[in-house]
C-alpha positions as CSV (number, residue, x, y, z in Angstrom):
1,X,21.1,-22.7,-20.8
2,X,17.1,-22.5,-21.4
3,X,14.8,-24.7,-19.5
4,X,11.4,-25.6,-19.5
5,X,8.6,-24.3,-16.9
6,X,8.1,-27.8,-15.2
7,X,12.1,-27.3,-14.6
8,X,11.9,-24.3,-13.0
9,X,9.5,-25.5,-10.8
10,X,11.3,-28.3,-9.4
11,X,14.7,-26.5,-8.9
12,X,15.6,-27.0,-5.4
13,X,16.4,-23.1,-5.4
14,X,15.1,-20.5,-7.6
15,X,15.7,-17.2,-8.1
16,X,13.8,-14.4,-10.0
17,X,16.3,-11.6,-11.0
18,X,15.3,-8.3,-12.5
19,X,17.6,-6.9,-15.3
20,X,17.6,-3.3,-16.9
21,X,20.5,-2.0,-18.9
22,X,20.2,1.6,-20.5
23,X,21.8,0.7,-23.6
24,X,20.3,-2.8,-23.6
25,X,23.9,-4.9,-23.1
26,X,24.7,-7.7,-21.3
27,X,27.1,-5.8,-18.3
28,X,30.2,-8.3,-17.2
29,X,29.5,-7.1,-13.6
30,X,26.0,-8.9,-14.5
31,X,27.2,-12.1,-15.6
32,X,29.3,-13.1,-12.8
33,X,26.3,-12.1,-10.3
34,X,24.6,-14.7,-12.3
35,X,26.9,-17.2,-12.2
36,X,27.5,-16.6,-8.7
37,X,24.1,-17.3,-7.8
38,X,24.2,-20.7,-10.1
39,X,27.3,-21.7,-8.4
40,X,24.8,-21.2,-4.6
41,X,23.1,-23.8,-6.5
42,X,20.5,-21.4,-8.2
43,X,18.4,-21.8,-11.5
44,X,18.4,-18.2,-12.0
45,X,14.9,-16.5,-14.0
46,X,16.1,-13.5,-15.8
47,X,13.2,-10.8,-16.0
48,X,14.7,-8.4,-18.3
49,X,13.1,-5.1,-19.2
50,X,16.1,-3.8,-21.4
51,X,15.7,-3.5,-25.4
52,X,18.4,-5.5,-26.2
53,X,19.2,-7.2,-29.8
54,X,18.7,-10.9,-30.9
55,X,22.5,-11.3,-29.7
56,X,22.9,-9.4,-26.4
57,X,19.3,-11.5,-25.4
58,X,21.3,-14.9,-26.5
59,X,24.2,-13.9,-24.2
60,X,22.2,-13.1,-21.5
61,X,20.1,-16.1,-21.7
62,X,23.3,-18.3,-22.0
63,X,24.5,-17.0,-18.7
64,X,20.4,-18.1,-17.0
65,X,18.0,-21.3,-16.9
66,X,15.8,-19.0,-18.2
67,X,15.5,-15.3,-19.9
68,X,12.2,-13.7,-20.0
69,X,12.2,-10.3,-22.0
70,X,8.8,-8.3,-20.5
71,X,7.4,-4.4,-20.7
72,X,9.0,-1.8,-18.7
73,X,6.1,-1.8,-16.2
74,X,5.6,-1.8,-12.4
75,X,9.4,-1.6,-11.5
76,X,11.1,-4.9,-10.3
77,X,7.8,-6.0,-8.6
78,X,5.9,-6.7,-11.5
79,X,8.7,-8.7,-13.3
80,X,8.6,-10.6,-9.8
81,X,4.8,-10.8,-9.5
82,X,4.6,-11.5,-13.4
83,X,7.0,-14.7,-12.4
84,X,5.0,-15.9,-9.4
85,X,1.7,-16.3,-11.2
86,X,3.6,-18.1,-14.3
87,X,5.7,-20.7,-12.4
88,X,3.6,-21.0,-9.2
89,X,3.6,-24.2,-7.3
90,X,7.1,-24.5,-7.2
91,X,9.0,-26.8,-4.6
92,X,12.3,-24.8,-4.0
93,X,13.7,-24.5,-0.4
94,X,14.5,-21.1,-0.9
95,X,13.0,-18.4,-3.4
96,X,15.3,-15.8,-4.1
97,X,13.7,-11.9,-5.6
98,X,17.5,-10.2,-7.0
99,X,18.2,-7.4,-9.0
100,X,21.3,-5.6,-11.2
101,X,20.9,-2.9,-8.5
102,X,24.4,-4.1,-6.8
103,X,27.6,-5.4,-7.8
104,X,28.2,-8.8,-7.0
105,X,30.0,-10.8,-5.5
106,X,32.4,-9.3,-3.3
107,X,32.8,-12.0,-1.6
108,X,31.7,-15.5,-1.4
109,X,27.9,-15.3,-2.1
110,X,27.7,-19.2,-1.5
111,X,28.9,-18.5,2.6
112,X,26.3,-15.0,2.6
113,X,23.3,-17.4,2.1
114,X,24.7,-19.9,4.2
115,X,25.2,-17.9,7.3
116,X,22.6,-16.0,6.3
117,X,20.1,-18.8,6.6
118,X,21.7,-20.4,9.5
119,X,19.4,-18.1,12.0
120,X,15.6,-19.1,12.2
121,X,13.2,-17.5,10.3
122,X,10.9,-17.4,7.4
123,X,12.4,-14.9,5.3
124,X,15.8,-13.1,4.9
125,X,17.2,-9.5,3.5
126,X,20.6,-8.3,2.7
127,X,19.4,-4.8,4.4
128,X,16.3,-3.7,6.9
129,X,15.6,-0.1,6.7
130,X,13.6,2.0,8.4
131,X,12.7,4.5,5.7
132,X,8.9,4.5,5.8
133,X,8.7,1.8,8.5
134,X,10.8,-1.4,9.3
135,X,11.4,-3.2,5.7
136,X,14.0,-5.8,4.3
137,X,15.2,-3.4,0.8
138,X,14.0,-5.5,-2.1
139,X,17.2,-6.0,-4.4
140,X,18.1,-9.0,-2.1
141,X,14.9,-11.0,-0.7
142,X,14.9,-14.8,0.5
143,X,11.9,-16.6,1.4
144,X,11.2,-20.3,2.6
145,X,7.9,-22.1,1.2
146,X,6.7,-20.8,4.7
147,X,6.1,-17.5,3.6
148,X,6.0,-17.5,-0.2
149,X,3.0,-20.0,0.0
150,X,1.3,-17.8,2.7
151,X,-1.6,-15.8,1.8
152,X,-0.1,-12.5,2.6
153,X,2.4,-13.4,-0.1
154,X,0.3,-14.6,-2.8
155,X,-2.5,-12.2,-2.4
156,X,0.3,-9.5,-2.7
157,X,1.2,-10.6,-6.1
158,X,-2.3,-12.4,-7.2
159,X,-2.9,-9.5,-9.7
160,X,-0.4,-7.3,-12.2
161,X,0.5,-3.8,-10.7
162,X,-1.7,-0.7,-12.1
163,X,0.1,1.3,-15.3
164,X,-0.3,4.6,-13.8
165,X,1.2,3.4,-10.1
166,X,3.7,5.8,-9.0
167,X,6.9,4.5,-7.9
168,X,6.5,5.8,-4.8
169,X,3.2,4.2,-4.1
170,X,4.9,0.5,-5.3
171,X,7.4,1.1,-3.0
172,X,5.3,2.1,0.0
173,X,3.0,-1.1,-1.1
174,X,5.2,-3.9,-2.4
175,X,8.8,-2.9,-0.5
176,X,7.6,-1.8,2.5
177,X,4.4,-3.4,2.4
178,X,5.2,-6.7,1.7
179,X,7.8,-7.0,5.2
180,X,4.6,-5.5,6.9
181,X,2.1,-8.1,5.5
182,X,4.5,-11.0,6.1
183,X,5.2,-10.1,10.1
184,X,1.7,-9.2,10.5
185,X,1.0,-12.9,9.6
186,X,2.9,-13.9,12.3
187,X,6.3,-15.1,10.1
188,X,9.7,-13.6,11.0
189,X,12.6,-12.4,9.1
190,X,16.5,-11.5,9.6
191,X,18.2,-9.6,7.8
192,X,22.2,-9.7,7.6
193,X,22.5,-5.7,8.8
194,X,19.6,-4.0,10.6
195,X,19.6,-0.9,12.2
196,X,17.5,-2.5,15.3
197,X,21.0,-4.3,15.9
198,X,22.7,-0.8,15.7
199,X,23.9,1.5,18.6
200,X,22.3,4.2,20.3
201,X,22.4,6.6,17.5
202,X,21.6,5.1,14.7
203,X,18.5,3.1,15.8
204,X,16.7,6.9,16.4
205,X,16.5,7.7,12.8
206,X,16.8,6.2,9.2
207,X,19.7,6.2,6.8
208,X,20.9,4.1,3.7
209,X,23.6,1.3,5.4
210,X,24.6,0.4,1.6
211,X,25.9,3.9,1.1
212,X,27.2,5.5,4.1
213,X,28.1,2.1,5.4
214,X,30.0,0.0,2.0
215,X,32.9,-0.3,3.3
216,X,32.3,-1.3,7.2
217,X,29.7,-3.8,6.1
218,X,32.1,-5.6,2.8
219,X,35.1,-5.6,5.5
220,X,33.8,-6.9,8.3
221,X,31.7,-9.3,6.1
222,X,27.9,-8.9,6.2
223,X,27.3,-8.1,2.5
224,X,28.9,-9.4,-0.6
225,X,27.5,-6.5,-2.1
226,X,28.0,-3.0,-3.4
227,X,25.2,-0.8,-4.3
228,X,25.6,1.1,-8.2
229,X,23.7,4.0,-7.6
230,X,26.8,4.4,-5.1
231,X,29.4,4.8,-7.2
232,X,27.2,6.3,-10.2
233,X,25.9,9.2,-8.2
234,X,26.9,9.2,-4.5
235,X,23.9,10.7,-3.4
236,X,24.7,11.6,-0.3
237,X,28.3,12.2,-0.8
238,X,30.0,9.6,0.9
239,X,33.8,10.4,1.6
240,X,35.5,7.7,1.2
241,X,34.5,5.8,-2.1
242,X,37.4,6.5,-4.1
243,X,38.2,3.3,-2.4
244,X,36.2,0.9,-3.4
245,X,38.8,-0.3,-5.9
246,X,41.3,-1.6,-3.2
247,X,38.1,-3.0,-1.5
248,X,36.8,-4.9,-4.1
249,X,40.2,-6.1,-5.8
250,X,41.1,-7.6,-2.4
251,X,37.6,-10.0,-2.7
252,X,37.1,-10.6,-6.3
253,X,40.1,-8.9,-8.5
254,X,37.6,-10.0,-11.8
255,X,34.7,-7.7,-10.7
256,X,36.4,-4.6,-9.4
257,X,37.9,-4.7,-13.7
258,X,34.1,-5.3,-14.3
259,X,32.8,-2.6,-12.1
260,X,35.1,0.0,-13.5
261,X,34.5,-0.9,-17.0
262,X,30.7,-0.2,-16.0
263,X,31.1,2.6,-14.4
264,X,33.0,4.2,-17.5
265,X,30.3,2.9,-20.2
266,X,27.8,5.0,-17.9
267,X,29.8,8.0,-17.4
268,X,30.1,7.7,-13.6
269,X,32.0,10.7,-12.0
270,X,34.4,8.1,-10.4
271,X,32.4,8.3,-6.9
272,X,32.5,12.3,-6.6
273,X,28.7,12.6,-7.3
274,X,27.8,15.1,-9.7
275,X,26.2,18.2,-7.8
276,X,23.1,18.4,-9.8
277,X,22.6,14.6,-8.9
278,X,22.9,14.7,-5.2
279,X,21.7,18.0,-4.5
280,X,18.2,16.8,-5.2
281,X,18.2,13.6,-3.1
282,X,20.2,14.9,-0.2
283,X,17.8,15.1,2.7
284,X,17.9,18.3,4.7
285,X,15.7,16.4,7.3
286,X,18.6,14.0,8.4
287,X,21.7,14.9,9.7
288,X,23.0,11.3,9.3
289,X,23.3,12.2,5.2
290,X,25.4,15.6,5.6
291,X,28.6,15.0,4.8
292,X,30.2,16.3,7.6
293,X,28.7,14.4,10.2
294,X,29.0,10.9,8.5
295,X,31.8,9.8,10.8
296,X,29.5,9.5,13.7
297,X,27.7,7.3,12.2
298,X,30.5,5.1,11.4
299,X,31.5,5.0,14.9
300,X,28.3,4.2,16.3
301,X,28.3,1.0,13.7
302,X,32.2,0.1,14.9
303,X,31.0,-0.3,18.4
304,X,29.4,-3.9,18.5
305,X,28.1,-3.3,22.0
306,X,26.1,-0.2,23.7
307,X,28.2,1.4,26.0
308,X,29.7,4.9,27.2
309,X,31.3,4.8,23.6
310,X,27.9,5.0,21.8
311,X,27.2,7.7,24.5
312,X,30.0,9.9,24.2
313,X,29.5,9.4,20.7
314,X,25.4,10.4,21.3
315,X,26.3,13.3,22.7
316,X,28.6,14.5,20.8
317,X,26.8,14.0,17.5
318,X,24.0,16.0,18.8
319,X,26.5,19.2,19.8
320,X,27.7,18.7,15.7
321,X,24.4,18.9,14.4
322,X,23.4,21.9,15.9
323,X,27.0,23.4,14.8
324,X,25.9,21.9,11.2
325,X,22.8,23.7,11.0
326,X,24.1,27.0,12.0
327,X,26.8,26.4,8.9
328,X,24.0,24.8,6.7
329,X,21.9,28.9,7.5
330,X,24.7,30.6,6.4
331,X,25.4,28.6,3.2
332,X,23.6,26.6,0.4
333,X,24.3,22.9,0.7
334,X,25.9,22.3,-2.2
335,X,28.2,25.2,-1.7
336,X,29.8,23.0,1.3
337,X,33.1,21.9,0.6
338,X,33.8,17.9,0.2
339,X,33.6,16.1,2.8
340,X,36.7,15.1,4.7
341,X,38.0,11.0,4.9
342,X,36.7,11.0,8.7
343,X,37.7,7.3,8.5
């Protein structure tokens, strides 16, 4: 389905979603995130920076209101910023910034932004970290007309990013910074998981909820979403992915087929995590990402309120870690055997 600007600008909800694909094909894990967001009553923007063929671009713009194909430039921020200064004034009640970054749904996406919405506030994230300072994680951002037409949102995205901006520095300005800009202009968000909401442990430090935490957060039902690089790489070694099959079959039986089809045209290790891969993203710094110390973690999420649980479990985190590092002197972290199935 194509339609015109004036379209776009009128939809009641809108949603700007960035697409990459290595090999430049339209993934089926892609195309029912996109319907998925048309069935939540979204006219769906494809920003694509894939080189893709006349066909594979007529699928994909089949399964959109609109496909826009762009330069490979500025990460998912410029496609975003490149789509705010096109189709800006728009009247949609919600404005949605998505990526391929996740499979989706796993779950009823339609309920997420339902309940999701239902609390107060001017903008909404799947995820807050607090990995270079309290941010919403920019693969799933909601905004009402309260904050996109605020001036700490369109100043943000007034101008293209630089050519030679590092990732780093786009995500330190646009994903971090642009939580930062829109709180410091008095607007408030909510995200579905935050680790301000956490226990006693996990609210000292920072860690990646959509890795170490898939399973917790699909099962008890915050997030209708699982995150690729997950089952690509496993970064940090997560123990218990071999699961995500049974997880995702029980939700949505057509995306678990589509996510394994995926993961096979990429050459994923089935979850294991090559050694080469997470050895160089596996942060020494934070205890929360060994291995072997990943069930605390989990514990201190299953307990909903603070308690002599989250203590116990406090205390005796702190006894592992200095265990850990003694281990972690005496061998090379990727020597380290896997890690046990602690839950």
């Amino acid at each position: 389905m194509v339609v015109d600007d004036e379209a776009i600008r009128r939809a009641p909800r809108l949603c700007f979603f960035a697409h990459y694909h290595p090999l430049g094909i339209v993934a089926e894990h892609v195309r029912l995130h996109l319907r998925a967001l048309a069935s939540a009553g979204f006219a769906v923007v494809v920003l694509s920076t894939a080189t893709m063929s006349d066909e594979a671009q007529a699928e994909l713009a089949a399964e959109c209101s609109l496909l826009i194909m762009r330069d490979n430039v500025g990460l998912d921020f410029e496609g975003w910023g490149s789509a705010v200064r096109r189709f800006f004034p728009i009247n949609a009640e919600l404005l949605l910034f998505a990526n391929d970054s996740v499979y989706a749904p796993v779950g009823d996406l339609t309920s997420f932004i339902a309940n999701l919405t239902a609390v107060p506030a001017d903008f909404y994230g799947a995820i807050e970290s607090f990995e270079w300072g309290p941010h919403l994680q920019s693969w799933f951002l909601l905004f009402r007309p309260s904050a996109y037409r605020s001036e700490a949102f369109t100043e943000l995205f007034a101008s293209s990013i630089p050519a030679d901006m590092s990732k780093l520095e786009i995500i330190k300005i646009y994903e971090v910074g642009l939580t930062g800009r829109l709180a410091a202009a008095g607007l408030t968000y909510h995200a579905a998981y935050s680790q301000a909401r956490q226990g006693l442990l996990v609210k000292q430090d920072s860690l990646n909820a959509g890795h170490l935490l898939w399973r917790e957060l699909i099962e008890g039902g915050e997030l209708p979403f699982l995150k690729i690089q997950l089952l690509r790489d496993n970064p940090a070694r997560i123990g218990n992915i071999a699961e995500w099959p049974a997880v995702v079959g029980a939700r949505n039986a057509a995306l678990r087929d589509a996510i394994a089809a995926d993961l096979a045209v990429r050459g994923a290790e089935s979850g294991v995590g090559a050694r080469h891969k997470w050895r160089s993203t596996l942060s020494e710094s934070n205890p929360f990402l060994w291995p072997e110390l990943q069930g605390f973690v989990r514990r201190d999420f299953a307990r909903s309120q603070p308690g002599l649980g989250h203590r116990v479990n406090r205390l005796v985190y702190r006894i592992a870690v200095r265990i850990a590092r003694r281990a972690r002197n005496l061998a090379r972290p990727w020597e380290l055997p896997a890690p046990p199935h602690i839950w």
